[in-house]
C-alpha positions as CSV (number, residue, x, y, z in Angstrom):
1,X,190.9,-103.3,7.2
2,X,194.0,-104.3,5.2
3,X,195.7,-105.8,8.1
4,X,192.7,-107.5,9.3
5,X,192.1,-109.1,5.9
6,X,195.9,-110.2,6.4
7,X,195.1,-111.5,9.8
8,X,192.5,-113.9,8.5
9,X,194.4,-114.9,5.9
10,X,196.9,-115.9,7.9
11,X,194.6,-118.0,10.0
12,X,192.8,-119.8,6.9
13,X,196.0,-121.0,6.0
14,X,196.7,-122.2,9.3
15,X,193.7,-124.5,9.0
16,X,195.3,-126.0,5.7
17,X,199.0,-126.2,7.6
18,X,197.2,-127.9,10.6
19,X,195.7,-130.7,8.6
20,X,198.9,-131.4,6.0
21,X,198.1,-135.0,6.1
22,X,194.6,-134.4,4.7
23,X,195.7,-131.3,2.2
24,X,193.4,-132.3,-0.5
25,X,190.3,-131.9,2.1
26,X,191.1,-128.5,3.5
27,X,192.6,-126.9,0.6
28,X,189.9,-126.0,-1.5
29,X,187.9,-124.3,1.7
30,X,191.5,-122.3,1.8
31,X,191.7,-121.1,-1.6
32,X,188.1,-120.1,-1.6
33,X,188.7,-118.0,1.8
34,X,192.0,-116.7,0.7
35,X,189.9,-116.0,-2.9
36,X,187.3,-114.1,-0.9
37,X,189.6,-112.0,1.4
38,X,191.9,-110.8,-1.7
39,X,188.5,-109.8,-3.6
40,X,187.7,-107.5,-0.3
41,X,190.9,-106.2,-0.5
42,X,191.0,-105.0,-4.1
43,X,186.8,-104.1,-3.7
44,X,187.6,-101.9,-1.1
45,X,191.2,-100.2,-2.9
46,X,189.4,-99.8,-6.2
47,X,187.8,-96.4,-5.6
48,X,190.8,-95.0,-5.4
49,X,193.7,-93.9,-7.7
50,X,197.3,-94.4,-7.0
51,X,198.0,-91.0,-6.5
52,X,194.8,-91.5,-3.3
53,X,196.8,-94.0,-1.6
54,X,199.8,-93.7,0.7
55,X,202.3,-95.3,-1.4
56,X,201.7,-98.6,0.7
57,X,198.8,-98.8,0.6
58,X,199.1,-98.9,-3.7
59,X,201.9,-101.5,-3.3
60,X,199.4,-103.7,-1.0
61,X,196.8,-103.6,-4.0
62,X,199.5,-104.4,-6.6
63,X,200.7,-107.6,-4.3
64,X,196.6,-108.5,-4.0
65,X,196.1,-108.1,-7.8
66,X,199.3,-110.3,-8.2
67,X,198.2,-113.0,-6.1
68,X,194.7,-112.9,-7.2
69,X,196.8,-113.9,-10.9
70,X,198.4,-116.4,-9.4
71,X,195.7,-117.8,-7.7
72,X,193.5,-117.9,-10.7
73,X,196.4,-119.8,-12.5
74,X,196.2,-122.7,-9.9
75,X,192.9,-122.9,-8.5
76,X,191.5,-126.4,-6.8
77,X,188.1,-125.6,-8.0
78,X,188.9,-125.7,-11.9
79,X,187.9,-128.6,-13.6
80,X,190.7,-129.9,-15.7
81,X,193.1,-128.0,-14.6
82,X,196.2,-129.5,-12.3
83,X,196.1,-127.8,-8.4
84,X,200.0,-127.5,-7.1
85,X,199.6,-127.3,-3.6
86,X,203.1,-126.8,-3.1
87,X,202.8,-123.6,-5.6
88,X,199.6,-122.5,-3.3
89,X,201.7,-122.8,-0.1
90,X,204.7,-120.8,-1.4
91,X,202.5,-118.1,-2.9
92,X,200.4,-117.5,0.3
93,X,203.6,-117.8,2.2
94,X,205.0,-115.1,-0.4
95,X,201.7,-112.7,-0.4
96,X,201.8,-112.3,3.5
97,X,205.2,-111.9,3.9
98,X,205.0,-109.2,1.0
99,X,201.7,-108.1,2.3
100,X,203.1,-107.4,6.0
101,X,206.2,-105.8,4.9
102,X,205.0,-103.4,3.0
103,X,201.8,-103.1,4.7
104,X,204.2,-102.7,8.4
105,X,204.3,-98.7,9.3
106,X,208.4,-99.7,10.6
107,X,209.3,-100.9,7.4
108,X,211.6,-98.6,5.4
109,X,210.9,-97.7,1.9
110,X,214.2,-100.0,0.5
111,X,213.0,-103.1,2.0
112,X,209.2,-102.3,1.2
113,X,210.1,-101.3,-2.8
114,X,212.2,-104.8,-2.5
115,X,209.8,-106.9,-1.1
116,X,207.2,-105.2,-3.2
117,X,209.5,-106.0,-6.3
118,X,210.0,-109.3,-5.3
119,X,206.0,-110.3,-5.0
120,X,205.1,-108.4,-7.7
121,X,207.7,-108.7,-10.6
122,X,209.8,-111.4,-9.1
């Protein structure tokens, strides 16, 4: 489930990537996907404690809680409020990367807890 919420991710911003000469057009669709696929992934984590989950699995919902923060402090579809799509891109660029590394059953714990760290506190 968690890497198939990545997966579409991944393909929504695609969609924004493929029409960079029209951003303002596709981004707000992409934030709203990217919005709803986070929302699934903490929906479906929140039943269950830390102590639950595999210790990636509890990293994964701390990188989705922080880029649900980050998204809710530049979101397109606020009025009054200034969208950075440049701030976007890097953050979804930084949430899969973090997402997929620590999500990854090959990655080792260092370079998970760094990523991790990174994302979340960097």
């Amino acid at each position: 489930m968690l890497a198939e919420a990545l997966s579409e991710i991944k393909a929504a911003t695609d969609v924004l990537w493929n029409h960079v000469d029209e951003p303002d057009k596709y981004a707000k669709a992409t934030f709203v996907i990217i919005w709803a696929h986070i929302q699934d992934i903490l929906s479906r984590l929140e039943p269950y404690s830390d102590s639950a989950l595999r210790l990636k699995h509890a990293m994964c919902r701390d990188i989705a809680l922080a880029m649900q923060d980050r998204m809710e402090d530049n979101n397109p579809n606020e009025d009054g409020d200034e969208f950075d799509l440049a701030i976007f891109a890097s953050d979804v660029t930084s949430f899969l990367t973090a997402f997929h590394i620590c999500l990854h059953d090959g990655t080792n714990q260092k370079k998970r807890k760094a990523e991790y760290k990174e994302f979340c506190h960097g």
